[in-house]
ChimeraX commands (.cxc) that place a marker at each C-alpha (Angstrom):
marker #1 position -41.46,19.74,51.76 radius 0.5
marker #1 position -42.45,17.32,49.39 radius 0.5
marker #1 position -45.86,17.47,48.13 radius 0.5
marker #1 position -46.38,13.30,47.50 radius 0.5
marker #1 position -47.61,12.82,51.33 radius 0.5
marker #1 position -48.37,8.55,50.42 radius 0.5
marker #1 position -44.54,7.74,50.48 radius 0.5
marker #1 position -42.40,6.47,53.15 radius 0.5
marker #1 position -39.23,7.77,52.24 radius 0.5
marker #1 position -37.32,10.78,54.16 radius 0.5
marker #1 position -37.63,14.16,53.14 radius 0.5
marker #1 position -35.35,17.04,52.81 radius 0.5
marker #1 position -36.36,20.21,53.38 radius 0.5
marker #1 position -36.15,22.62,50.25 radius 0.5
marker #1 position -37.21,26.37,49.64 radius 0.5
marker #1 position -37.97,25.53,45.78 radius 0.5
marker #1 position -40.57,22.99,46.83 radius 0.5
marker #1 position -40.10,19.23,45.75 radius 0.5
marker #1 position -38.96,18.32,42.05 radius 0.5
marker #1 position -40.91,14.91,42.58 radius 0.5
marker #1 position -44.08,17.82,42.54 radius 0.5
marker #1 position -42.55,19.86,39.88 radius 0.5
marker #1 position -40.14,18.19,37.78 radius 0.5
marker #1 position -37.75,19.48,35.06 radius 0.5
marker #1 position -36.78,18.89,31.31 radius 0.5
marker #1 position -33.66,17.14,30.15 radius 0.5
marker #1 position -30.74,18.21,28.10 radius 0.5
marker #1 position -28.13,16.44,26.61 radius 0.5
marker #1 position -24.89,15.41,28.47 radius 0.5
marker #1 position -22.06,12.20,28.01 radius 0.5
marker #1 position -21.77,10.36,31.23 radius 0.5
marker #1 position -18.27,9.35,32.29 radius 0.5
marker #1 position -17.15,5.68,32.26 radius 0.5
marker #1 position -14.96,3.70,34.53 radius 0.5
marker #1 position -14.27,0.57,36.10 radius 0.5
marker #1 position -15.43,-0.37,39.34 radius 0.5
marker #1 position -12.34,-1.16,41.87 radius 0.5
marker #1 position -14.40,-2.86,44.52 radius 0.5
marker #1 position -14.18,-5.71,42.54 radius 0.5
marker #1 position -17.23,-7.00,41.79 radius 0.5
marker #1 position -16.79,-6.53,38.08 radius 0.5
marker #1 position -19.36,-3.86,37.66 radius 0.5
marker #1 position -18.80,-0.57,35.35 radius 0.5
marker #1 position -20.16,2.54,37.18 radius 0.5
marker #1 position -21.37,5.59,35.02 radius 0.5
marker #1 position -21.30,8.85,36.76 radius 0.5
marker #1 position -22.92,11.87,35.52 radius 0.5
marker #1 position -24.71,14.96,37.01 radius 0.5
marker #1 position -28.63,15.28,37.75 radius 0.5
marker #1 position -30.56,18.57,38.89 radius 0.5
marker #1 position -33.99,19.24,40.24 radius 0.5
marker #1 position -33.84,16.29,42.60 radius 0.5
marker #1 position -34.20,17.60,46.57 radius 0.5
marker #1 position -35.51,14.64,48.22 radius 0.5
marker #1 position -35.20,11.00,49.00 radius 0.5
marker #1 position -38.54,10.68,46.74 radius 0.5
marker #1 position -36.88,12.20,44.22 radius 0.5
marker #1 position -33.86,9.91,44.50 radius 0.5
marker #1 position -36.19,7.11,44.63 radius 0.5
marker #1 position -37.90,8.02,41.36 radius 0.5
marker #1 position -34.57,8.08,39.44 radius 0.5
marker #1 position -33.00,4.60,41.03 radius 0.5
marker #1 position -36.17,2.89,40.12 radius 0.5
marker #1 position -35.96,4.09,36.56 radius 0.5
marker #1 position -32.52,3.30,36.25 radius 0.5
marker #1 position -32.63,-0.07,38.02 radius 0.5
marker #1 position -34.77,-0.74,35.19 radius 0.5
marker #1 position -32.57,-0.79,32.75 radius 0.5
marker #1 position -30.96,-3.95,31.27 radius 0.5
marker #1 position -27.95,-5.04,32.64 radius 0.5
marker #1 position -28.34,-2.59,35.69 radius 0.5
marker #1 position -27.13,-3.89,38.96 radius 0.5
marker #1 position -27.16,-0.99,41.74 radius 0.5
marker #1 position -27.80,2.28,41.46 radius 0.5
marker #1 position -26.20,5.38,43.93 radius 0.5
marker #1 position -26.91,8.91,44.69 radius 0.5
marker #1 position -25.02,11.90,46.21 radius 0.5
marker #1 position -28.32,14.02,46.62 radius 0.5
marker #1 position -27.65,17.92,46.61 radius 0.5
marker #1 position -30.84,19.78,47.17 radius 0.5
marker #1 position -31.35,22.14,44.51 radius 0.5
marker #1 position -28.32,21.45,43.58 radius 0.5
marker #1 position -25.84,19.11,41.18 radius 0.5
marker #1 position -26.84,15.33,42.39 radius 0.5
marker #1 position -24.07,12.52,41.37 radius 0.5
marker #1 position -26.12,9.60,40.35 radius 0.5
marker #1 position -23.78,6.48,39.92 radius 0.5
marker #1 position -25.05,3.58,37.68 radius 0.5
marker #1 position -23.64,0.09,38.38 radius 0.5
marker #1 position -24.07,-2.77,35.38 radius 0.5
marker #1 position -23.04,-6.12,34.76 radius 0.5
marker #1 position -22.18,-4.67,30.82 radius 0.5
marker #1 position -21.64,-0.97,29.35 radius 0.5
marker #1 position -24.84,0.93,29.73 radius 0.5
marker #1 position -26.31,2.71,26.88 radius 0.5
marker #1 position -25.62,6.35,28.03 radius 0.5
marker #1 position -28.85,7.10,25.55 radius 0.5
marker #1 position -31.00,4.73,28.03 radius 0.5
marker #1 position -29.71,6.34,31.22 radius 0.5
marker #1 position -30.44,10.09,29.77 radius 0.5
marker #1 position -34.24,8.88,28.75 radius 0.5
marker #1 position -34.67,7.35,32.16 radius 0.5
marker #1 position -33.80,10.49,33.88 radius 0.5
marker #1 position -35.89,12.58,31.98 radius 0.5
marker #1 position -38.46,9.96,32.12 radius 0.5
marker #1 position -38.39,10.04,35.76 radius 0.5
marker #1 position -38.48,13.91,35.71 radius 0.5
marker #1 position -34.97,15.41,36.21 radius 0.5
marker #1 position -32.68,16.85,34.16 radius 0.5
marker #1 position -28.78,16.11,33.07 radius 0.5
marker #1 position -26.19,18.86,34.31 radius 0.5
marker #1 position -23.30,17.13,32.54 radius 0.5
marker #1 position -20.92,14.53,33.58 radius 0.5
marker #1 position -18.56,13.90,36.77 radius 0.5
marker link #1:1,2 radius 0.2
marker link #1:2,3 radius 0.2
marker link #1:3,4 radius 0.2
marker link #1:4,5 radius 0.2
marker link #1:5,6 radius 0.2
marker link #1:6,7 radius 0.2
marker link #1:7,8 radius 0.2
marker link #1:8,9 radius 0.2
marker link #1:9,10 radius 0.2
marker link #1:10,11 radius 0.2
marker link #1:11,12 radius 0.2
marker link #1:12,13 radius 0.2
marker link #1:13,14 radius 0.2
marker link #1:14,15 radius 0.2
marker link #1:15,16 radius 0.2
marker link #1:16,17 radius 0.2
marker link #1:17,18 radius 0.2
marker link #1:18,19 radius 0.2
marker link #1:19,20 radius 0.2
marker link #1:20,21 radius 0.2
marker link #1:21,22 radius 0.2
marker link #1:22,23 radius 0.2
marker link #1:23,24 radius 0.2
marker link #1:24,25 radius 0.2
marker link #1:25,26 radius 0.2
marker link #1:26,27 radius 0.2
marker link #1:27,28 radius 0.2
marker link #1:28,29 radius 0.2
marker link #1:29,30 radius 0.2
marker link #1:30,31 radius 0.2
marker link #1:31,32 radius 0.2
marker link #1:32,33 radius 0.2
marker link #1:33,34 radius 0.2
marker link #1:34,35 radius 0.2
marker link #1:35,36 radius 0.2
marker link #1:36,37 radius 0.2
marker link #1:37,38 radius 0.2
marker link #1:38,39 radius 0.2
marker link #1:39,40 radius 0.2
marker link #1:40,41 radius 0.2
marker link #1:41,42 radius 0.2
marker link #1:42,43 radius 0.2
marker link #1:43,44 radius 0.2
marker link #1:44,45 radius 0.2
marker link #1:45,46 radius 0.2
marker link #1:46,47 radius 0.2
marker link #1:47,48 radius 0.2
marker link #1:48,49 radius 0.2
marker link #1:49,50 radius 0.2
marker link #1:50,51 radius 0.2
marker link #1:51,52 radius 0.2
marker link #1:52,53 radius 0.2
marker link #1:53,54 radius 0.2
marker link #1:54,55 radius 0.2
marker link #1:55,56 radius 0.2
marker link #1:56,57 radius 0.2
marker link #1:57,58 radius 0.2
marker link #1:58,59 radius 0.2
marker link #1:59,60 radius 0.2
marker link #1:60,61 radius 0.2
marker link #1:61,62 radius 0.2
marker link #1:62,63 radius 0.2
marker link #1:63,64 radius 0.2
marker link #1:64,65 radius 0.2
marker link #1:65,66 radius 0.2
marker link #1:66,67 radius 0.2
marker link #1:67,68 radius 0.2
marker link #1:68,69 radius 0.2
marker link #1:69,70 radius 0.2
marker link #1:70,71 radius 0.2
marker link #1:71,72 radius 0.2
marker link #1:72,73 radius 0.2
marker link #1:73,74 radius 0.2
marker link #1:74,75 radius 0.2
marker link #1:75,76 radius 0.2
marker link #1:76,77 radius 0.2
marker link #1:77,78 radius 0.2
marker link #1:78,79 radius 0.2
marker link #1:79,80 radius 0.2
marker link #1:80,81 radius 0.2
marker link #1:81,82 radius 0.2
marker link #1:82,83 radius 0.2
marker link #1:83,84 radius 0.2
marker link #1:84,85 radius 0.2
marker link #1:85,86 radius 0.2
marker link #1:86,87 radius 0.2
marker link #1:87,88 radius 0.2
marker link #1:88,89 radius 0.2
marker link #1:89,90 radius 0.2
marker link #1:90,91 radius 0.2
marker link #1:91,92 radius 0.2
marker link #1:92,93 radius 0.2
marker link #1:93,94 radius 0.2
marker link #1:94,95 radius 0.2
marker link #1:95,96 radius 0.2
marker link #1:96,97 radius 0.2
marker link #1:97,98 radius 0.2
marker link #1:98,99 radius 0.2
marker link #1:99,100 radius 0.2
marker link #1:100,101 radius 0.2
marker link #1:101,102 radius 0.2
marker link #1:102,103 radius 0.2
marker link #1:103,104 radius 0.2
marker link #1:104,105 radius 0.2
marker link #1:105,106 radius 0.2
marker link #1:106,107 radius 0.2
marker link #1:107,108 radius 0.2
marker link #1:108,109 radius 0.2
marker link #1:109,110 radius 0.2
marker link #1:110,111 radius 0.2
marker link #1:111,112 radius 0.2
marker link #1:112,113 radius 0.2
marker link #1:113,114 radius 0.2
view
């Protein structure tokens, strides 16, 4: 369980412990690129995250992201332990440099794209 007791955010259980409490390097990885069909005329970038296991975790990473210019939403398949999808919605193409620094900045590391 998650070692960051001061948050309200669910928990998933995970035999590794929390990344949030221990998180991980980054390595280098091109997100994939397409067009969002729900028609709000957002690009989504998909790519692959690991060390997240916990809705603190997925937290962390939105916030970072939704940081970034021309960031509208932000979504994420959470796999714990596993290979998260982390989906990046933006009004404009998205610097795949910016999204791989705010990853690692939040503590997670890229797996490769979708």
């Amino acid at each position: 369980m998650c070692g960051i007791s001061s948050h309200n955010l669910p928990l998933i259980q995970a035999s590794s412990g929390c990344a949030c409490c221990s998180p991980q390097g980054n390595s280098a990885a091109e997100p994939t690129v397409a067009v969002d069909t729900a028609g709000a005329g957002h690009r989504s970038t998909q790519f692959k995250v690991t060390g997240m296991t916990c809705g603190h975790c997925v937290a962390g990473v939105s916030e970072k992201l939704g940081r970034l210019e021309d960031v509208a939403d932000v979504a994420v398949d959470l796999v714990p332990n596993g290979v998260s999808t982390v989906t990046v919605y933006g009004t404009a193409n998205i610097s795949p440099e910016a999204v791989r620094a705010a990853v690692s900045e939040a503590g997670y590391k890229f797996a490769g794209t979708v």
